[in-house]
matplotlib code that plots the C-alpha trace (Angstrom):
import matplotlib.pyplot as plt

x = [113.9, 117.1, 116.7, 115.8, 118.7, 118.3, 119.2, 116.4, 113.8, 114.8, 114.6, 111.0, 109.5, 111.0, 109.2, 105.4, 103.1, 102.1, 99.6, 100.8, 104.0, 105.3, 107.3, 110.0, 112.3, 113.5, 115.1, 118.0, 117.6, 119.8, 121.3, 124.2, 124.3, 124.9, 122.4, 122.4, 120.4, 119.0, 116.9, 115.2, 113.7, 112.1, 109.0, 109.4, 106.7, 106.0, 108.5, 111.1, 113.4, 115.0, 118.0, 119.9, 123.2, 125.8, 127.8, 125.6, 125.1, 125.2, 121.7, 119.6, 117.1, 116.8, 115.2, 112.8, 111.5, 111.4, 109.2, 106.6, 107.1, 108.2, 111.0, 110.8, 113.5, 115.2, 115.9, 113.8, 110.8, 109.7, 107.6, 106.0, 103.7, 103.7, 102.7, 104.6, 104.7, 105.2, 101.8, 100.0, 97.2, 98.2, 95.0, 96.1, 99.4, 97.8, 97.0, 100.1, 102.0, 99.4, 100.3, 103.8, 104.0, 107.2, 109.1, 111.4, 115.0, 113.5, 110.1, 108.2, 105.7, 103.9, 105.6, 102.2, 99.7, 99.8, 101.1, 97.6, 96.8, 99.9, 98.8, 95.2, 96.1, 96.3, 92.8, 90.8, 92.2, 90.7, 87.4, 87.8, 85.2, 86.6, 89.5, 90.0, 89.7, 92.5, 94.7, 94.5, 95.5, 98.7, 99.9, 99.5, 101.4, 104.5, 103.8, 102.8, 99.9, 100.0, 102.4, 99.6, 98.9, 102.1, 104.1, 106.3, 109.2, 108.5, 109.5, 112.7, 114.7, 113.0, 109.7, 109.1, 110.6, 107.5, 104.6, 106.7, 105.6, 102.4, 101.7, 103.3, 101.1, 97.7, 97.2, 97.3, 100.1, 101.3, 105.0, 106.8, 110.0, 112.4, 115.0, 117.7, 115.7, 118.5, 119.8, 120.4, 119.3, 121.4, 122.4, 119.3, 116.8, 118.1, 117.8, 114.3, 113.4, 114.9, 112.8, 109.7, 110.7, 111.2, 108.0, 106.3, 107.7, 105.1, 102.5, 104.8, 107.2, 109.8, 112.5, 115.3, 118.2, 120.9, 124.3, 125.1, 126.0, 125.0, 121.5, 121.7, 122.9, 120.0, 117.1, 117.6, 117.1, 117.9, 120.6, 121.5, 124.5, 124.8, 128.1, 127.6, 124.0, 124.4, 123.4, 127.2, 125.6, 121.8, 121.1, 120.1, 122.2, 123.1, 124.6, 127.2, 127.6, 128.6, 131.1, 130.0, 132.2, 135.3, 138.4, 141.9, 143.1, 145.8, 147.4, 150.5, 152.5, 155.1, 157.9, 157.4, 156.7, 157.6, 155.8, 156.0, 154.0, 151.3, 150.9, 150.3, 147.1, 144.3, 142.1, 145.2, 145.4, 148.5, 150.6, 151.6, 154.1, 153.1, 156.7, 157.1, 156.0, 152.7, 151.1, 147.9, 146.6, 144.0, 141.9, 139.2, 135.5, 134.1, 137.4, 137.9, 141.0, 140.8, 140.2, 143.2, 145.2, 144.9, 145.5, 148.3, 149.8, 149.4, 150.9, 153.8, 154.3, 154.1, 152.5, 149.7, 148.6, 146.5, 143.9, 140.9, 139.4, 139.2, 136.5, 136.6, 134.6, 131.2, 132.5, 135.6, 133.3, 130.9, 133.5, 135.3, 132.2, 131.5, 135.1, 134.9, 137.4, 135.1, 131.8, 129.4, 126.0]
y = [108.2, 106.0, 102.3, 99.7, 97.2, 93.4, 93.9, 96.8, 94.6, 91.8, 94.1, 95.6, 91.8, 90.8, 94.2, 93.3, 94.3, 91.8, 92.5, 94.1, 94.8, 98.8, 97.8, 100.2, 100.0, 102.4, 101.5, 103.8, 107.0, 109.9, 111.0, 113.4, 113.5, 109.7, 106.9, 104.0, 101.1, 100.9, 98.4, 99.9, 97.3, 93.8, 93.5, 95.5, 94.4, 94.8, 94.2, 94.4, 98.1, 98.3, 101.0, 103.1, 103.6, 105.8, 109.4, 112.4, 113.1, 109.9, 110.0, 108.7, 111.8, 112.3, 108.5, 109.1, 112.3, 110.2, 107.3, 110.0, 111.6, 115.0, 115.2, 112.7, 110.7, 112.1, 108.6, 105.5, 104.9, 104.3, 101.9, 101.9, 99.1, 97.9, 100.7, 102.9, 106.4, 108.3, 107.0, 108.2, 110.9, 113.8, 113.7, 110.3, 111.9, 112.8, 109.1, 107.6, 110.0, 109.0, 105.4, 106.3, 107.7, 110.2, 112.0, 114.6, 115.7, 119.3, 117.9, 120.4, 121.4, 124.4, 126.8, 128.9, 125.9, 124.3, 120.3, 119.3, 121.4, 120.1, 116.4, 117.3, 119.2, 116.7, 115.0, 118.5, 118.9, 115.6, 115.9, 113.5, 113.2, 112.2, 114.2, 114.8, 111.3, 110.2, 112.7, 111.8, 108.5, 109.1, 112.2, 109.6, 107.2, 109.3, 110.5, 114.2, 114.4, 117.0, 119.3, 119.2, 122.9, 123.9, 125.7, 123.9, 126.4, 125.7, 122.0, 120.2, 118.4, 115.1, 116.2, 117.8, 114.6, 113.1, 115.3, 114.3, 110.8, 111.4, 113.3, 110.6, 108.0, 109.5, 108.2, 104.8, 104.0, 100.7, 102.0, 104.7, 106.0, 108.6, 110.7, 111.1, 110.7, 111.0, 114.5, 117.2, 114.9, 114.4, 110.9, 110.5, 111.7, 109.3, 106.6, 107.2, 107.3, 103.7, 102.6, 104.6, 103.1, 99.6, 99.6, 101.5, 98.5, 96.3, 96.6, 99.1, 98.0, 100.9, 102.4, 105.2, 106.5, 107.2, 107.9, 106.8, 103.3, 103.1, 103.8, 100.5, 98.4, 100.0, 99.6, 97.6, 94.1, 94.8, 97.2, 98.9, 100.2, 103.8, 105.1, 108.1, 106.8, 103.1, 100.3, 98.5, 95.9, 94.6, 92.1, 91.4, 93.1, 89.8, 88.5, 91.6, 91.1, 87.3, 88.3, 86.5, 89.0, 87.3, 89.3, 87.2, 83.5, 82.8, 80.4, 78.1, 75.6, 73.4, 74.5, 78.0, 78.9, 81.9, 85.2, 85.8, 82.2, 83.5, 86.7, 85.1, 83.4, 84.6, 87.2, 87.9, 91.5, 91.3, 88.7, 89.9, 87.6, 86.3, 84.7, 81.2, 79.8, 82.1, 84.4, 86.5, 86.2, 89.3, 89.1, 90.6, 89.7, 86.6, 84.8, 81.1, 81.4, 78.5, 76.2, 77.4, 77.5, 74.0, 72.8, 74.3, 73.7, 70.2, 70.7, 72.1, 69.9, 73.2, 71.0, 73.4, 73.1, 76.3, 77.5, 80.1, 82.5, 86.1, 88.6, 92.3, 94.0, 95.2, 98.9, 98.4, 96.3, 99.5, 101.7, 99.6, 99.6, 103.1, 104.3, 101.8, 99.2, 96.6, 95.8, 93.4, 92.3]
z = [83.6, 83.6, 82.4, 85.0, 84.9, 85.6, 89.3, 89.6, 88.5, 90.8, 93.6, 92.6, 92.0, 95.8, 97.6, 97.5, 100.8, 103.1, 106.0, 109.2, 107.9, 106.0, 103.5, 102.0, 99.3, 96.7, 92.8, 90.7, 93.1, 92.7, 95.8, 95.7, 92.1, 92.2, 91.1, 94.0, 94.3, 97.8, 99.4, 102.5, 104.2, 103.2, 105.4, 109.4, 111.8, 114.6, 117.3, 115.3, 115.4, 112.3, 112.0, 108.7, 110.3, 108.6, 109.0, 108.6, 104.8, 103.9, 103.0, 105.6, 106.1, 102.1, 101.9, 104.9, 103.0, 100.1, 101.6, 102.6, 99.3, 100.7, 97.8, 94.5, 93.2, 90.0, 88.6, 89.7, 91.4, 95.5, 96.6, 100.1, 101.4, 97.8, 96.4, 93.5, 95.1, 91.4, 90.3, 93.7, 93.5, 95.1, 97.4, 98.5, 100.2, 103.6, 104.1, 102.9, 105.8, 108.3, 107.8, 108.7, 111.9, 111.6, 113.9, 112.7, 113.6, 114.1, 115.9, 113.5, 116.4, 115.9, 118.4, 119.3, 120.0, 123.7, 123.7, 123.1, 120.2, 118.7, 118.9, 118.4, 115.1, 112.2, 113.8, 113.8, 109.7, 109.6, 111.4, 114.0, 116.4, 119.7, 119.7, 123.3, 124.4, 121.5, 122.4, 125.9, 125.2, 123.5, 126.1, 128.6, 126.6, 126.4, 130.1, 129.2, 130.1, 133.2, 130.4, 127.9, 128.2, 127.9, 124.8, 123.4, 124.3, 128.2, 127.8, 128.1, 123.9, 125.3, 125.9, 122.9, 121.1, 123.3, 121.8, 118.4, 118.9, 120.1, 117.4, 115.1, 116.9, 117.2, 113.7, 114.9, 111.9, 110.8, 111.5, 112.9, 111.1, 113.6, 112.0, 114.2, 117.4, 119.7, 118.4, 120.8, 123.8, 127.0, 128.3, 130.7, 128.1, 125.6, 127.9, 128.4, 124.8, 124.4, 126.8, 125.3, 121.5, 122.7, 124.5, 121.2, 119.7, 120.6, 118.6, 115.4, 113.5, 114.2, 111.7, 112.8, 110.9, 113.8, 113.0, 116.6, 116.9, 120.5, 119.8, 117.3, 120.2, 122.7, 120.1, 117.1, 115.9, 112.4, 111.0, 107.5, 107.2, 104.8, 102.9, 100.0, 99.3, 98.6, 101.3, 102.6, 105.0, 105.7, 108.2, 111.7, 114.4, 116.3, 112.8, 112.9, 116.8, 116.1, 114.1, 111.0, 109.1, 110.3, 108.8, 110.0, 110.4, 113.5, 112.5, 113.5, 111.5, 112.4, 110.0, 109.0, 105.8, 103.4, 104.4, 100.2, 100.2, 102.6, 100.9, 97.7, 99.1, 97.4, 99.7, 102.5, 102.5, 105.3, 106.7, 110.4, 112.0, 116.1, 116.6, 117.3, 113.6, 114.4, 112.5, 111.9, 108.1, 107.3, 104.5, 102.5, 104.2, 102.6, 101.5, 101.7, 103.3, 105.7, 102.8, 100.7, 103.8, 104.7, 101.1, 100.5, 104.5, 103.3, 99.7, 101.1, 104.0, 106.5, 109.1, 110.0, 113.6, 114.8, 112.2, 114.9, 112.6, 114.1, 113.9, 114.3, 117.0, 116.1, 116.6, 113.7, 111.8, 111.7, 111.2, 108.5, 106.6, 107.0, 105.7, 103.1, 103.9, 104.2, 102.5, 103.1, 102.2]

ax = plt.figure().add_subplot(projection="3d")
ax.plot(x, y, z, "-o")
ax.set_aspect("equal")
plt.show()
């Protein structure tokens, strides 16, 4: 087991369960041969859609499978709800998953059982009383019930991502996780299942991994960005959309100064001239530019007269943080 650094143990001592809330975090994992330290969530309730964006293989499916303890980190421990998932009792698995409703890229439905059966199944195992009643319930929820004696093979990608969710929600859970629930759907049928995940919203707290950034803007309120295993951004979605992240400076002075004076500010990454004593300063996210900037303007006697920061679109923000030229936290 590799050593728990300082930074580990902060993380643990700040993930601790609260009521109403799943609460998911992981510490040292080994992901592609590669030890990360990745903080899942912070508390997710309900009404709030929470999303781990990033390119396939990045690692989004491998930590879902890890929260329900389907694979086991080889460095590290999980925690879910609080708990440590290396010191759970196998026998206590089953009700860990059920707490988690989750809804898998491939479905998983069992191909020779009717829609019902396939909802119905994990409450028979259980011995459930009213089955029929529950099951019910949650068809009509996703509007199946008039398919629910058909195969699954006689329905449409987006139904059977339907009896997915049922099946996922006739456990009543405290959350639902969905693995890439837009896969393989066309443009109609995804629409439908926003509507069906914001309404589900209600009353779960609801986290996806998507590698498609238009299901982020449909659905979430929160965002994580993924990149090789290790978390790049974390934060609400309308702090990314505001451009908080701001990346250049227009500015405009009065008597124009060196370009070899602007590129030795600290944090400009490029110095791209506008014409008229104009120009655009980029820098690394974060910097202090504007500060520095006006100091030295005034130093110099450049007679600054335009300073507007300047933010990157949510789509090159993503994409900048995805390819690894930016990083943010």
């Amino acid at each position: 087991m590799a050593e728990v650094t300082p930074a580990g143990r902060w993380l643990i001592r700040t993930v601790a369960a609260m009521v109403g809330t799943l609460l998911v975090a992981w510490a040292a994992l080994a992901l592609f041969g590669m030890r990360r330290w990745s903080a899942i969530t912070d508390a997710i309730a309900a009404g709030e859609f929470f999303a781990m964006l990033g390119p396939s293989g990045s690692g989004k499916s491998t930590l879902l499978r890890l929260a329900l303890r389907e694979e086991r980190p080889t460095a590290g421990k999980v925690f879910v709800a609080g708990k440590d998932l290396s010191t759970l009792s196998t026998w206590k698995v089953p009700y860990l998953r059920r707490q988690i409703g989750t809804v898998f890229q491939d479905f998983r439905l069992l191909p020779t059982k009717t829609v019902f059966e396939n909802v119905a199944f994990g409450l028979r195992r259980r011995g459930v009383k009213d089955i029929k009643g529950t099951v019910e319930q949650m068809l009509d929820l996703v509007e199946l019930g008039p398919m629910s004696r058909r195969k699954p093979t006689q329905l449409s990608g987006g139904q059977q991502q339907r009896v997915a969710l049922a099946r996922a929600l006739v456990n009543f859970p405290r959350a639902l996780l969905l693995d890439e629930p837009t896969t393989g759907l066309d443009p109609l049928q995804v629409a439908e299942l926003h509507q069906l995940i914001r309404e589900l919203g209600r009353d779960h707290g609801v986290i996806f991994s998507t590698h498609r950034l238009a299901d982020v803007r449909a659905v979430c309120t929160h965002v994580q960005i993924m990149r090789d295993g290790r978390l790049v951004y974390a934060g609400a979605l309308a702090e990314l959309e505001r451009g908080d992240l701001t990346t250049a400076l227009r500015v405009g002075f009065e008597r124009s100064p060196p370009l070899t004076a602007l590129a030795a500010l600290p944090g400009v990454t490029a110095v791209e001239p506008l014409g008229r004593d104009r120009f655009r300063l980029r820098h690394a996210p974060g910097a202090n530019l504007a500060r520095m900037l006006v100091e030295q303007a005034v130093a110099a006697g450049w007679g600054l007269c335009e300073l507007i920061p300047e933010g990157a679109g949510l789509e090159q923000r993503c994409i900048e943080l995805l390819l690894g030229t930016e990083e943010a936290s």
